[in-house]
C-alpha positions in Angstrom: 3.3 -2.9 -24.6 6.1 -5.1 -22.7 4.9 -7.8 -21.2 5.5 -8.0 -17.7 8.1 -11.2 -16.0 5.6 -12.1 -13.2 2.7 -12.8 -16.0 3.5 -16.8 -16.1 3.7 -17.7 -19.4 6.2 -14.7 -20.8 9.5 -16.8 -20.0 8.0 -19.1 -22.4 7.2 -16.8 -25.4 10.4 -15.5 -26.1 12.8 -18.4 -24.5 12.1 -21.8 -25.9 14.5 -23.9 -24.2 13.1 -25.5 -21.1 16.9 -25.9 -19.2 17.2 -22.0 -19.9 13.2 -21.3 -18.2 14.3 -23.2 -15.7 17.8 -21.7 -15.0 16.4 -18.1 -15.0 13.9 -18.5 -12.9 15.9 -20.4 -10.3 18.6 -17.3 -10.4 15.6 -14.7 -10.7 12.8 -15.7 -8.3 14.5 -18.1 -5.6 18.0 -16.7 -5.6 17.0 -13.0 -5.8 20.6 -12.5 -8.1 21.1 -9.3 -9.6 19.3 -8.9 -13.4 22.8 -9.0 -15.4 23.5 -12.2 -13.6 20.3 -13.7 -14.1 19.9 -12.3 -17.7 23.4 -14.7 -18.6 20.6 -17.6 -18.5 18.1 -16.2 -21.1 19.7 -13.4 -22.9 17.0 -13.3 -25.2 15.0 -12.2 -22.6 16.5 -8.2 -22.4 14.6 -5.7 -23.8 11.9 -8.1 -24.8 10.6 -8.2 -21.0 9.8 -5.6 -18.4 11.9 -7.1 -15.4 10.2 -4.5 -12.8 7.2 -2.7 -12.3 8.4 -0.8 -8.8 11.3 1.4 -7.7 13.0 1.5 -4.3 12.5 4.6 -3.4 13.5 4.7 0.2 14.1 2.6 2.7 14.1 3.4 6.7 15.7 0.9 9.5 14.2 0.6 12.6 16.6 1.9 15.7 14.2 -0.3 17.9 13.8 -3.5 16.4 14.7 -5.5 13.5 11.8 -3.8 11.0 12.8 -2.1 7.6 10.3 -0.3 5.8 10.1 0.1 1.9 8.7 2.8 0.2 8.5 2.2 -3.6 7.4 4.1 -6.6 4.9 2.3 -9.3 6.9 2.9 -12.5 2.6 2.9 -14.2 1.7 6.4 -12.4 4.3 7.6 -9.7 2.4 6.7 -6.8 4.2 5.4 -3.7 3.3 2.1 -1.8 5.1 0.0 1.2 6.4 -2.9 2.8 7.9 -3.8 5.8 10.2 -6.7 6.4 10.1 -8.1 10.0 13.4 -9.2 11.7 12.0 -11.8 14.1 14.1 -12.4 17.1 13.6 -16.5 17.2 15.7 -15.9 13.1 12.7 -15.7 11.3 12.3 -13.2 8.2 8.7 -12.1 7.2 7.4 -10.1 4.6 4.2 -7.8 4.9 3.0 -6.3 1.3 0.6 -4.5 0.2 -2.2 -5.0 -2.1 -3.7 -1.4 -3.0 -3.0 2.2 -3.0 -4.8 3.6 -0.4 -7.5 1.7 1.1 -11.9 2.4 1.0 -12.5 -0.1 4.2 -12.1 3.2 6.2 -11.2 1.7 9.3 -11.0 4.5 11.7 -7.5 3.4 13.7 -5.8 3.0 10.4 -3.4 5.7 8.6 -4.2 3.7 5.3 -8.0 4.4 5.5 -7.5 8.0 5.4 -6.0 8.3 1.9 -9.1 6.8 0.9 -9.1 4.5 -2.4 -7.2 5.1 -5.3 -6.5 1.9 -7.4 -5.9 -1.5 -7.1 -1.9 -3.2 -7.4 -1.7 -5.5 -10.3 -0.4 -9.0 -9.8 3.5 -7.7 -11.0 3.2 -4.7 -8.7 2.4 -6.9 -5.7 5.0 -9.6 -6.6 7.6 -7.2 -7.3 7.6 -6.3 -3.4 8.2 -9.8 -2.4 11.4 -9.9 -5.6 12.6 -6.8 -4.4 12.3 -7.5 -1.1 14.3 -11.2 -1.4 16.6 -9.4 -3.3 17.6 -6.8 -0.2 18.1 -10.0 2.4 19.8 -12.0 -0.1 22.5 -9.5 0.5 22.4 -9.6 4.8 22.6 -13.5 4.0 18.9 -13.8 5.0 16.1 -16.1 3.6 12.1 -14.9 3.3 10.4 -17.1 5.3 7.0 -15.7 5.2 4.7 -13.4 3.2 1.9 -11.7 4.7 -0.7 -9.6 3.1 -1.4 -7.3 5.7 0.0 -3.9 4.3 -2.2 -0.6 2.4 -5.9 -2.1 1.3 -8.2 -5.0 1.2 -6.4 -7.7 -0.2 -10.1 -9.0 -1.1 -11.2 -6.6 -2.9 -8.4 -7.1 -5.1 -9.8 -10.9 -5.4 -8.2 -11.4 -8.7 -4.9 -10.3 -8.9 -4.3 -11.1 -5.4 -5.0 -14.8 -6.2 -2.6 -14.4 -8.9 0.0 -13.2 -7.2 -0.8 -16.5 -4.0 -0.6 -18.8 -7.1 2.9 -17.4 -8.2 4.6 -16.9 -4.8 3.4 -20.9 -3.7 4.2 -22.0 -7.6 7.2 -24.4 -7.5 9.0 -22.5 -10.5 8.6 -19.2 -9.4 9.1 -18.2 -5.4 8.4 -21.5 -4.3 6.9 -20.3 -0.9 5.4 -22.8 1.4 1.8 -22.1 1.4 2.0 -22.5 5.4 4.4 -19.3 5.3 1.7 -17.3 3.1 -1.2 -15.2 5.1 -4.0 -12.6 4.0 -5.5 -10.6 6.2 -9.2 -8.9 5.7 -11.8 -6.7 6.9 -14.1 -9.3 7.0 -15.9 -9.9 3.6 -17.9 -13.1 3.6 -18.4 -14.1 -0.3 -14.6 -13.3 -1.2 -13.7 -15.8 2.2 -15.2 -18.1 1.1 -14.2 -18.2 -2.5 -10.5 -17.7 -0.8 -10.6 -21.2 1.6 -12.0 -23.0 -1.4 -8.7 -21.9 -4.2 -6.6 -21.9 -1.3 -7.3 -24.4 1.8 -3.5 -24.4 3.2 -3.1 -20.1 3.1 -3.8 -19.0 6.5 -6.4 -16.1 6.4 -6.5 -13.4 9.2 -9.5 -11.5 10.1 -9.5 -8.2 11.8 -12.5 -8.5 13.6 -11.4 -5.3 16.6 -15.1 -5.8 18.1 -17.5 -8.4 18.7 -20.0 -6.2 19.2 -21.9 -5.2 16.2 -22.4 -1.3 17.4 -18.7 -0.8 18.4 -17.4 -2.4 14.9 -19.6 -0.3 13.1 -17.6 2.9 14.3 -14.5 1.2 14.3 -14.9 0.2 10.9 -17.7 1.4 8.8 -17.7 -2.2 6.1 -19.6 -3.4 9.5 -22.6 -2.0 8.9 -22.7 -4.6 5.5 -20.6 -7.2 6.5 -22.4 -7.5 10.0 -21.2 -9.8 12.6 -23.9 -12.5 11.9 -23.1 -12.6 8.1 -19.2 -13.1 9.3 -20.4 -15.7 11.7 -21.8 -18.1 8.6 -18.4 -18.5 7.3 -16.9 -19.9 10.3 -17.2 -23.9 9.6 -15.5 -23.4 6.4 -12.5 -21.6 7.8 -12.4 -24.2 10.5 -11.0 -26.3 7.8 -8.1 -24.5 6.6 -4.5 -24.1 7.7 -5.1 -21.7 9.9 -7.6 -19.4 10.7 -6.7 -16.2 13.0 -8.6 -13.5 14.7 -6.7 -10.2 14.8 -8.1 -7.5 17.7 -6.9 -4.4 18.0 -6.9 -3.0 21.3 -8.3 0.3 21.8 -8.2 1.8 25.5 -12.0 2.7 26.5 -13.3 1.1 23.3 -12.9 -2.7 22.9 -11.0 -3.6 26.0 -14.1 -3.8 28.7 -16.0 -6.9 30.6 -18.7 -6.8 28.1 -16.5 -6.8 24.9 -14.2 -9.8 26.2 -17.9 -11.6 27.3 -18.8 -10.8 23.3 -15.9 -12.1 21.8 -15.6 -14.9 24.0 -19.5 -15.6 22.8 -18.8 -14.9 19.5 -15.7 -17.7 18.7 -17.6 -19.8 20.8 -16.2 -23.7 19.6 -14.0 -22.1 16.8 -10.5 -23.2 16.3 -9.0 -20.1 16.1 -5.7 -18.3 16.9 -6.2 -14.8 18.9 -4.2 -12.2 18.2 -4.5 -9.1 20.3 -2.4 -6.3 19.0 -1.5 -3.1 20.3 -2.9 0.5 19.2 0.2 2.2 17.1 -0.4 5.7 16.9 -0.2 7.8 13.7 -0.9 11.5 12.6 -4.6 12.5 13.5 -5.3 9.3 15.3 -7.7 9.7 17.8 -7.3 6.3 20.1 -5.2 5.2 22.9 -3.4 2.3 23.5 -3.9 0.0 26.7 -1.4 -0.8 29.1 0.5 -4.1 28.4 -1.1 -5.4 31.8 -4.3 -4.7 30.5 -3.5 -6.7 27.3 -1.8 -9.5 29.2 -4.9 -9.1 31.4 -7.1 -9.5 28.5 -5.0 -12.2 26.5 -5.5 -14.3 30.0 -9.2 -14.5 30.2 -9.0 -16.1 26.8 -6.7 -18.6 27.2 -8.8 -19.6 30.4 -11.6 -19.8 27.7 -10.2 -22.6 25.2 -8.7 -19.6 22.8 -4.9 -19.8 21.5 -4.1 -16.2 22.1 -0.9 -14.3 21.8 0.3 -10.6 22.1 1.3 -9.3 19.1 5.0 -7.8 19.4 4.5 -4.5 16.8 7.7 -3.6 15.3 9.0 -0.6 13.1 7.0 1.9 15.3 9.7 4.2 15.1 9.3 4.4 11.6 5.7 4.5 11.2 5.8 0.6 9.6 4.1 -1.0 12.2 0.3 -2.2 12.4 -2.2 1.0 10.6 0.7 3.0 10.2 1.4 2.7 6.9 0.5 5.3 4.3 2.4 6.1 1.4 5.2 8.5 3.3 
């Protein structure tokens, strides 16, 4: 079996000179050159190496905004994942990946969930969207700035190849990513949060929280009804001491937006540094929510500012092309 380029030692194995290691993976990881160039370096390397686990399979530009979406095919079995790059007004580039096929949280507002699961992305596979990725903007003269898993599945129940894949993108002689510009979003799943702050204390974690009322995140999104509110709570102090710890809610018209559930949350992050982020409903194929008005967001967003909270209004882009926020789903 070929041994993949993103497993860390491989460069090593079959190209002994340091000067050469260090050249091709300047020219293959933080350049994003094309594979003959970079393959001038270490020559050795061709045919001993498998350079790509992924195929771009299609890519769809955003008439809207500045959001791409990439579909790619797993070389391994044929099945289709994706990625979205964010054009950010302010200049900024982002990255969102994905870190399973399919996902078994079952949140009921995401397009992901309803695949159900299907098999974890290894380490290369999750890599190779951030390479391929780089690659594309390299060409538009554009730098990756950040990298956010927040695409198909749980990144955390993918604990080990998804901490492989944080220790190449922040490893100096790889991608070289600040580990500032790095995020991981998660249902919520106490044990693996924990484990997550302690390897990784300057990677901002996201949770999507949606409800702070244990009877409404139970429908919303069935992992509840195990990883309750109260075990969520205990993690709090330790996430207090990392980078950056952000709540992501999802606002659902008739659901999550009332009195009582801003009074929950409001309880709930009670003396917790935390950033808010309210995002809107995007609507997919059999989706059975409604957004809210932006007033009702701004509305909403207001009331917990005036509480001590950070909060901001999540912008969605790539709507038009089903890439934005629990769209995405393998088409």
């Amino acid at each position: 079996m070929v041994s993949s380029v993103h497993d860390r030692n491989v460069i090593e194995t079959f190209c002994r000179d340091s000067y050469r290691q260090r050249q091709f993976r300047n020219a293959f990881y933080k350049k994003a050159l094309p594979l003959e160039t970079c393959l001038n370096e270490a020559p050795e390397l061709a045919g001993k190496v498998s350079f790509h686990c992924l195929e771009l399979l299609e890519r769809h530009d955003s008439k809207i905004d500045g959001a791409t979406k990439l579909v790619f095919r797993c070389l391994e079995d044929g099945a289709r994942i994706e990625a979205v790059i964010l054009r950010i007004a302010s200049g900024r580039t982002s990255l969102c990946i994905s870190s399973q096929i399919g996902c078994a949280a079952d949140c009921q507002f995401c397009a992901t969930g309803k695949l159900g699961f299907i098999r974890n992305l290894t380490a290369a596979e999750m890599l190779d969207q951030v390479l391929l990725a780089r690659r594309l903007l390299r060409e538009e003269g554009r730098t990756l700035r950040n990298v956010v898993v927040m695409g198909m599945g749980e990144p955390l129940r993918n604990e080990a190849n998804l901490f492989q894949c944080l220790e190449t993108l922040r490893d100096p002689r790889f991608f070289n990513l600040s580990e500032n510009h790095l995020m991981v979003s998660t249902v919520g799943i106490p044990d693996a949060m924990t484990r997550f702050v302690e390897r990784f204390p300057k990677i901002r974690i996201a949770l999507s929280l949606h409800s702070a009322r244990q009877e409404v995140r139970e429908k919303l999104m069935p992992v509840a009804a195990f990883q309750t509110l109260e075990k969520l709570k205990t993690v709090f102090p330790r996430l207090g001491n990392t980078a950056g710890f952000m709540v992501e809610y999802l606002m659902l018209k008739g659901i999550n937006d009332g009195p009582e559930d801003l009074a929950a949350l409001i309880d709930f992050l009670r003396g917790t540094n935390v950033h808010i982020n309210l995002i809107q409903f995007n609507p997919h194929p059999g989706a059975q929510f409604e957004p809210v008005t932006e007033e009702a967001r701004k509305a909403f967003g207001d009331e917990l500012k005036r509480a001590g909270f950070k909060t901001t209004l999540r912008c969605s882009l790539g709507g038009d092309i089903a890439a934005a926020c629990g769209q995405l789903a393998g088409r």
